[in-house]
NUSE-371659 format. One record per atom (N, C-alpha, C, O, CB): residue number from 1; residue in one letter; x, y, z. Coordinates in steps of 0.001 Angstrom, whole numbers, plus 524288, in hexadecimal, padded with zeros to 5 digits. Glycine has a CB too. Example, Ala and Ser with C-alpha at 12.3 -4.5 7.8 and 13.67 -1.06 7.14 Angstrom:
     i   aa       x       y       z
     1    A   83386   7E9C6   81E78
     1    A   8300C   7EE6C   81E78
     1    A   83390   7F31C   81E78
     1    A   8379C   7F309   82111
     1    A   82C2C   7EE87   82356
     2    S   83232   7F736   81BA8
     2    S   83566   7FBDC   81BE4
     2    S   83264   8001E   81EBE
     2    S   83461   80472   81F67
     2    S   83704   7FDAA   8165D
This chain:
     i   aa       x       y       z
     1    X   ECD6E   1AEBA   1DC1F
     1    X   ECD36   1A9B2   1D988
     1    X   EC829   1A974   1D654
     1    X   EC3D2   1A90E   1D85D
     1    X   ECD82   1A520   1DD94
     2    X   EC8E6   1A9AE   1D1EC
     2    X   EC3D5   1A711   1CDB3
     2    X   EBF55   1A243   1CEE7
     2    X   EC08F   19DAF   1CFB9
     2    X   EC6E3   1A46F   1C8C7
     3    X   EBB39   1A3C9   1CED9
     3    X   EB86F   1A059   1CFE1
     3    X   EB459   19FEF   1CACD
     3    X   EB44A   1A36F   1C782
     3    X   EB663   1A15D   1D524
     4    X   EB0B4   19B0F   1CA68
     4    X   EADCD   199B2   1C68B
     4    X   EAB02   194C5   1CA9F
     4    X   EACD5   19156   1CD73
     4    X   EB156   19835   1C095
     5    X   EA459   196FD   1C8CF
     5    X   EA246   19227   1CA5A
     5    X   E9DC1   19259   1C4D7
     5    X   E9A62   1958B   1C399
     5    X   E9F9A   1920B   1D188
     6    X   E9F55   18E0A   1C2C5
     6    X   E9B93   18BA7   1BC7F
     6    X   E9660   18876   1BE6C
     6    X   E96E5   183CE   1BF82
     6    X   E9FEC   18613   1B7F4
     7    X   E90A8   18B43   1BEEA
     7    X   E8CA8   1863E   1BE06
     7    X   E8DD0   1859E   1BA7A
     7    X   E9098   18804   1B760
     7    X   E8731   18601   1BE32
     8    X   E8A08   17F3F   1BA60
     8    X   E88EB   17F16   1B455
     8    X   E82F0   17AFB   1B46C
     8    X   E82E4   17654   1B5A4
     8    X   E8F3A   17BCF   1B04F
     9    X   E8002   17CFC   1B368
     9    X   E7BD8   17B0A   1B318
     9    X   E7A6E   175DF   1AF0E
     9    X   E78A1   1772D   1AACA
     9    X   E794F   17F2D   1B24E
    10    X   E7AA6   173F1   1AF60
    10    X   E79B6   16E95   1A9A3
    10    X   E7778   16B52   1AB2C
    10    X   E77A2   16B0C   1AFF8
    10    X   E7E6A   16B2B   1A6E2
    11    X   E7451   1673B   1A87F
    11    X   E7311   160DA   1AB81
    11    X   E77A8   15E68   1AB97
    11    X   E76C4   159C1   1AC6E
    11    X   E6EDD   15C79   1A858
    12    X   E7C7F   15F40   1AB1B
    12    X   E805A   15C79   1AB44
    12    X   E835F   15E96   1AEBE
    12    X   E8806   15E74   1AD89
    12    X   E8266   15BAE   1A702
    13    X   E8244   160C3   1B32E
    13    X   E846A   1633C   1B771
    13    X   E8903   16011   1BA4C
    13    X   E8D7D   16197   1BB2D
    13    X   E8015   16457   1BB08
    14    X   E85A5   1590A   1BC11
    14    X   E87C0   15708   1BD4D
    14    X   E8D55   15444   1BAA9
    14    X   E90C9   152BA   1BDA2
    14    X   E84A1   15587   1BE9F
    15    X   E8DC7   153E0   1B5F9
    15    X   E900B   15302   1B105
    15    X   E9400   15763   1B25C
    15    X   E983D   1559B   1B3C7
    15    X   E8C22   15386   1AB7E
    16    X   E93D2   15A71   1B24E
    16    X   E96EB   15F9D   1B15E
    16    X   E99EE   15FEA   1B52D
    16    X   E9E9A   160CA   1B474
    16    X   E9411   16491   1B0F5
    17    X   E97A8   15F2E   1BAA4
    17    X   E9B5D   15D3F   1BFC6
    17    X   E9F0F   158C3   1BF7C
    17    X   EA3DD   158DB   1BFAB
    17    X   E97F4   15B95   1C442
    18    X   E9BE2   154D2   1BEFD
    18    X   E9FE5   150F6   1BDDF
    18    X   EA3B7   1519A   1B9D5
    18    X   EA7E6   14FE1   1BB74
    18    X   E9DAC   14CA4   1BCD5
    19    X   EA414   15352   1B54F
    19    X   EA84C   15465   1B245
    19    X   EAC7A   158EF   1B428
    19    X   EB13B   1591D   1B37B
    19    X   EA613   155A1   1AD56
    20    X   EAA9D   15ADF   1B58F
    20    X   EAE60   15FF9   1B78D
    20    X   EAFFC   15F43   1BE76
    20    X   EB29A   16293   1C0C2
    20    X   EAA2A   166A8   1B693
    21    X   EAE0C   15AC4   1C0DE
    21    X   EB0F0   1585F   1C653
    21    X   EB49B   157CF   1C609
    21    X   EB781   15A4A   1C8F6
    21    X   EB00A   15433   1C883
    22    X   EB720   15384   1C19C
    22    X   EBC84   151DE   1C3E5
    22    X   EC0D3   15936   1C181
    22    X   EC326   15C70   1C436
    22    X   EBF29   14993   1BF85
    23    X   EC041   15901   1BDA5
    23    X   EC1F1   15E5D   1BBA9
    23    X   EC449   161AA   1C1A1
    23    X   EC8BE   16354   1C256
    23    X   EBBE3   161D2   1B858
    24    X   EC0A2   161D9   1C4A0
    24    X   EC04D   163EB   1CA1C
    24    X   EC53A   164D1   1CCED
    24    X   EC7AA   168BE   1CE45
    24    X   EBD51   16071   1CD44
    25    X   EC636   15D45   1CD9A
    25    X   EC8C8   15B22   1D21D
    25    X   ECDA6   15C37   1CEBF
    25    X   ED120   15BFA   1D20F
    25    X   EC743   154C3   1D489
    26    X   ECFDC   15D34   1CA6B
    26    X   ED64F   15F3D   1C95F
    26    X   ED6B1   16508   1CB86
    26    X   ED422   16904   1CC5B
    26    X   ED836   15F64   1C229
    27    X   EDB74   162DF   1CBDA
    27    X   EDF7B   1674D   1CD45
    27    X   EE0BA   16BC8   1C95E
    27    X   EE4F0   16BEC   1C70C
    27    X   EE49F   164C8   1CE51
    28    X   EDCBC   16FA3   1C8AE
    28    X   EDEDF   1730E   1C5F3
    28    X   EE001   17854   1C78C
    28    X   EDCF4   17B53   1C9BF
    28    X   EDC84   1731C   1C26E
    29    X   EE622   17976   1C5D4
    29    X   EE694   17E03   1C798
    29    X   EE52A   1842F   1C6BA
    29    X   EE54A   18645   1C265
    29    X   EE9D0   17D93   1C7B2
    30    X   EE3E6   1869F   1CB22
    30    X   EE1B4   18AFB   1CAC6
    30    X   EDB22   18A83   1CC15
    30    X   ED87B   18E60   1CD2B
    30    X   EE330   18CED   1C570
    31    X   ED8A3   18414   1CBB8
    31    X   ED31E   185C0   1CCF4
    31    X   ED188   181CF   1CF4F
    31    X   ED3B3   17D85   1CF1B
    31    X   ECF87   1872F   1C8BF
    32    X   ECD6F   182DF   1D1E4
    32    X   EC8F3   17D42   1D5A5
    32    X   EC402   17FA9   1D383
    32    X   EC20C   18403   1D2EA
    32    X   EC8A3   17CF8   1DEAD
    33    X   EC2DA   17A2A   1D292
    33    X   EBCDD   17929   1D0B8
    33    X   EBA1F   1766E   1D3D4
    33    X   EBB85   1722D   1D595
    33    X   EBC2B   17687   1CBF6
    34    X   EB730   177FB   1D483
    34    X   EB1F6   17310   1D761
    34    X   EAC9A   17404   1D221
    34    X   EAAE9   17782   1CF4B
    34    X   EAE73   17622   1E084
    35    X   EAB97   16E0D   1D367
    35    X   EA4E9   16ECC   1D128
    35    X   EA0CC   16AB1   1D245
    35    X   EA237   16632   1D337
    35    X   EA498   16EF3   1CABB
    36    X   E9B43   16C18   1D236
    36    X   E97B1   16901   1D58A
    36    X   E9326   169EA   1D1A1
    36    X   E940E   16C71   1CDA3
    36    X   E96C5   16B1A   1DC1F
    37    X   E8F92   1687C   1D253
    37    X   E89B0   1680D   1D31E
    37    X   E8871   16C6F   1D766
    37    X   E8A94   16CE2   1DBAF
    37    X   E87D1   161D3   1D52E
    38    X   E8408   16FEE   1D507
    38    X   E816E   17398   1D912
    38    X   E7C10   1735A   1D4D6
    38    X   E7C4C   17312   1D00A
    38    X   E8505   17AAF   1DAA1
    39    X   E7766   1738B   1D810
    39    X   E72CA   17331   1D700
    39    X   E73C8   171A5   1CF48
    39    X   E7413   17583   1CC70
    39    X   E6F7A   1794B   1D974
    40    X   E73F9   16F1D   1CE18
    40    X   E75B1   16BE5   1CA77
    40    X   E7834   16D0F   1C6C1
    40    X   E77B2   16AD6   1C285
    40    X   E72E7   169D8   1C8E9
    41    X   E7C17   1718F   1C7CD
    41    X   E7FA0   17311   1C443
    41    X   E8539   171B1   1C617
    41    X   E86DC   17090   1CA78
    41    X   E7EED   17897   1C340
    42    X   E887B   17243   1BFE0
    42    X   E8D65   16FAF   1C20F
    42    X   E8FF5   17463   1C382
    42    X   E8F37   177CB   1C033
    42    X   E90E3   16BE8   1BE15
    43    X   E9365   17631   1C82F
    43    X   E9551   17A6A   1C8BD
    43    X   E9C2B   179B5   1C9DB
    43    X   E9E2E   175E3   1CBF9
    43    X   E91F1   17CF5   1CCF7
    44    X   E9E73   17D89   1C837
    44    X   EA407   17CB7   1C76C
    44    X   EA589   181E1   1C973
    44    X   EA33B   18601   1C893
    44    X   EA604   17B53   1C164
    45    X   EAA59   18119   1CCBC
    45    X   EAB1A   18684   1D024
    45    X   EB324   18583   1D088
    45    X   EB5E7   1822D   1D29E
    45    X   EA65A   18619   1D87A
    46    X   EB435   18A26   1CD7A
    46    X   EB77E   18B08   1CCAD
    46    X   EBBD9   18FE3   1CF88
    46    X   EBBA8   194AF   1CFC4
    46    X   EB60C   18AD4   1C8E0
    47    X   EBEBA   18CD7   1D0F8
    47    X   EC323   192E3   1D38A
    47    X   EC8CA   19146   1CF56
    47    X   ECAE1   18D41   1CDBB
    47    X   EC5C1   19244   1DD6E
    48    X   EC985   1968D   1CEE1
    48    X   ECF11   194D0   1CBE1
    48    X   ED39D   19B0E   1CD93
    48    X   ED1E6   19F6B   1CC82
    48    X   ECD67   193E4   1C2EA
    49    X   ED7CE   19A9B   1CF89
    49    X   EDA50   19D6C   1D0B7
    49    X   EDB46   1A244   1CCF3
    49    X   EDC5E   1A691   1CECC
    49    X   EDDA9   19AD4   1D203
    50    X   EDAC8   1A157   1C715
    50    X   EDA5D   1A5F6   1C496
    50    X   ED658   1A407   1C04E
    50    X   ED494   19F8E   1C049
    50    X   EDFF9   1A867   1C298
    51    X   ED4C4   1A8BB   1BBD0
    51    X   ED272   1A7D3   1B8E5
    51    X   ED40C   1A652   1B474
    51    X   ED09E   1A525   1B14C
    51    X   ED051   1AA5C   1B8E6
    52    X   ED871   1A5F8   1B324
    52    X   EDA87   1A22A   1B02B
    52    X   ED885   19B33   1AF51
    52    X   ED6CD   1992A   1AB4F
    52    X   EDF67   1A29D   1B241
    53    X   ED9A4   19855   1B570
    53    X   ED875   19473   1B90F
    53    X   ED16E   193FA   1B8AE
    53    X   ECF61   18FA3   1B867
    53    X   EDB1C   1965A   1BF4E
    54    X   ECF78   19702   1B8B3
    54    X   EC96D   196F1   1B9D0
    54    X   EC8D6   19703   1B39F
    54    X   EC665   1930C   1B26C
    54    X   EC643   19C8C   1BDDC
    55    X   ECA47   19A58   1AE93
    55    X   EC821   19A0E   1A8CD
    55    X   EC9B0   192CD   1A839
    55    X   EC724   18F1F   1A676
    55    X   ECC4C   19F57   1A372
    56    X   ECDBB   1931B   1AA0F
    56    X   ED076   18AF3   1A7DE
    56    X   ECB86   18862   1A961
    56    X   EC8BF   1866C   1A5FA
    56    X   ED75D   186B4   1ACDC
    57    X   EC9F6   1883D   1AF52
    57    X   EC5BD   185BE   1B139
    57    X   EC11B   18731   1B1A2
    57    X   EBE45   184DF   1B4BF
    57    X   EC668   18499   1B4B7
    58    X   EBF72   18ABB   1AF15
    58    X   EB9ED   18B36   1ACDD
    58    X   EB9C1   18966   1A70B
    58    X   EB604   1869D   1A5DC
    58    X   EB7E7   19132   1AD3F
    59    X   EBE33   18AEB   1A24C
    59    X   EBE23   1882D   19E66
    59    X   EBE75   18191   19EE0
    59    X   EBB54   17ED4   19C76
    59    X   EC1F6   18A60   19BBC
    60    X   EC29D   17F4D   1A246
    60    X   EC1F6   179C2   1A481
    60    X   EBBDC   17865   1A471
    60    X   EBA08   175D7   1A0CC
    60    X   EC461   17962   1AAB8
    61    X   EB8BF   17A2F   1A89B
    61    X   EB4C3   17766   1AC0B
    61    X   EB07A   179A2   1A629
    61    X   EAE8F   1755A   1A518
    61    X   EB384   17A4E   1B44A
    62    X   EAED1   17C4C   1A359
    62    X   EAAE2   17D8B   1A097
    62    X   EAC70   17956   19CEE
    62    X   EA929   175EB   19C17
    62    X   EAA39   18350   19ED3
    63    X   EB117   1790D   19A8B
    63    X   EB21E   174E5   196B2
    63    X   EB003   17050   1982A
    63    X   EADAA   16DD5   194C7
    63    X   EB760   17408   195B9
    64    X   EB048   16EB1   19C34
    64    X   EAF20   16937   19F9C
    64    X   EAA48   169B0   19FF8
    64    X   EA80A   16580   19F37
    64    X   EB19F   1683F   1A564
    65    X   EA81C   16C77   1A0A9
    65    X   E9FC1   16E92   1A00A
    65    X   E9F48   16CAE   19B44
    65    X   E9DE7   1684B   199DD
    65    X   E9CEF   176B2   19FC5
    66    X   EA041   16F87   1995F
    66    X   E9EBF   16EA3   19332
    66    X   EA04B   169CC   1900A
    66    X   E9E6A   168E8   18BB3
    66    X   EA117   172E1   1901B
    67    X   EA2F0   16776   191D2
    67    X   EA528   1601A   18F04
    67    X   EA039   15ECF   190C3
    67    X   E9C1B   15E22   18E5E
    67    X   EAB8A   15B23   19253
    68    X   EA1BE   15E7F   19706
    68    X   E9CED   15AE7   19AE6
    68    X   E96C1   15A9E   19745
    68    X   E94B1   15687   195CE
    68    X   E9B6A   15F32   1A22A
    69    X   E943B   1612A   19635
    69    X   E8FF1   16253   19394
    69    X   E8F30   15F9E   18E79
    69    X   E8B4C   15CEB   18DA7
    69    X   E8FDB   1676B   192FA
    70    X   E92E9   16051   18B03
    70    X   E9382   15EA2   18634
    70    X   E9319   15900   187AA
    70    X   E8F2E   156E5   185D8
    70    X   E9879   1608F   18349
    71    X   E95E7   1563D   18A45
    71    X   E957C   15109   18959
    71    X   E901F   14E2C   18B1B
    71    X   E8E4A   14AAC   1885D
    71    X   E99E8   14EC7   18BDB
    72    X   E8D85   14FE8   19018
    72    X   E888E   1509C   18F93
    72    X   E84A2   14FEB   18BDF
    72    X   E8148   14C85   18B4E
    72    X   E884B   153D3   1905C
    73    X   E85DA   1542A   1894A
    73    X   E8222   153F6   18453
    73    X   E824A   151D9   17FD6
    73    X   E7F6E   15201   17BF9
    73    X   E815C   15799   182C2
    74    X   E881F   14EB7   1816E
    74    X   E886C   149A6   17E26
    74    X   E8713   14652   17DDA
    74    X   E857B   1447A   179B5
    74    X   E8ABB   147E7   17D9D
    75    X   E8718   143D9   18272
    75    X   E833C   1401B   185A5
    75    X   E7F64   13F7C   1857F
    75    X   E7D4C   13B30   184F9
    75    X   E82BE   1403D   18956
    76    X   E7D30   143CB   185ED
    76    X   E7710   14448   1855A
    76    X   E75F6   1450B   18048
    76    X   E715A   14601   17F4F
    76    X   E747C   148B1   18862
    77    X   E79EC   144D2   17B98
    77    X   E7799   14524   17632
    77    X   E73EC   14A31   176CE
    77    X   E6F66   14917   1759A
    77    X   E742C   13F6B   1745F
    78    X   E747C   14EA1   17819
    78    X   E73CF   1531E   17543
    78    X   E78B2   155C5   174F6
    78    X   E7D01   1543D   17671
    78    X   E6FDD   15655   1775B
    79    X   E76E4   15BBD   171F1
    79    X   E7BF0   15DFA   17084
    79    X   E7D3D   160EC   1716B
    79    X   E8198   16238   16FD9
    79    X   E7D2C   15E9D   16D70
């Protein structure tokens, strides 16, 4: 079984968890995700029955990084 565990270091760690929580709690087939806070990174830990299942949900969960980030730095009016 494929595994993936993503730090990700950012000041928006907490940000990054919370957006990618509920994502979590569906039902998708072929993979379970968990993700938390560890010494202040957001970490995302992935099993997916094949690698097919694991490319969907690593392209999924990075896409979802990267909105979260971007919008961030919207917010904060830089660019």
């Amino acid at each position: 079984m494929p595994t993936a565990v993503l730090r990700i270091e950012s000041g928006n760690a907490g940000t990054v968890v919370s957006a990618i929580e509920p994502e979590t709690r569906r039902d998708l087939l072929r993979t379970h995700t968990d993700v938390g806070l560890e010494d202040g990174r957001a970490v995302i830990r992935i099993e997916a029955d094949d690698t097919s299942a694991m490319r969907a949900a690593l392209n999924s969960y990075l896409e979802c990084i990267m909105i979260t980030e971007k919008i961030d730095r919207i917010t904060k009016g830089s660019k």
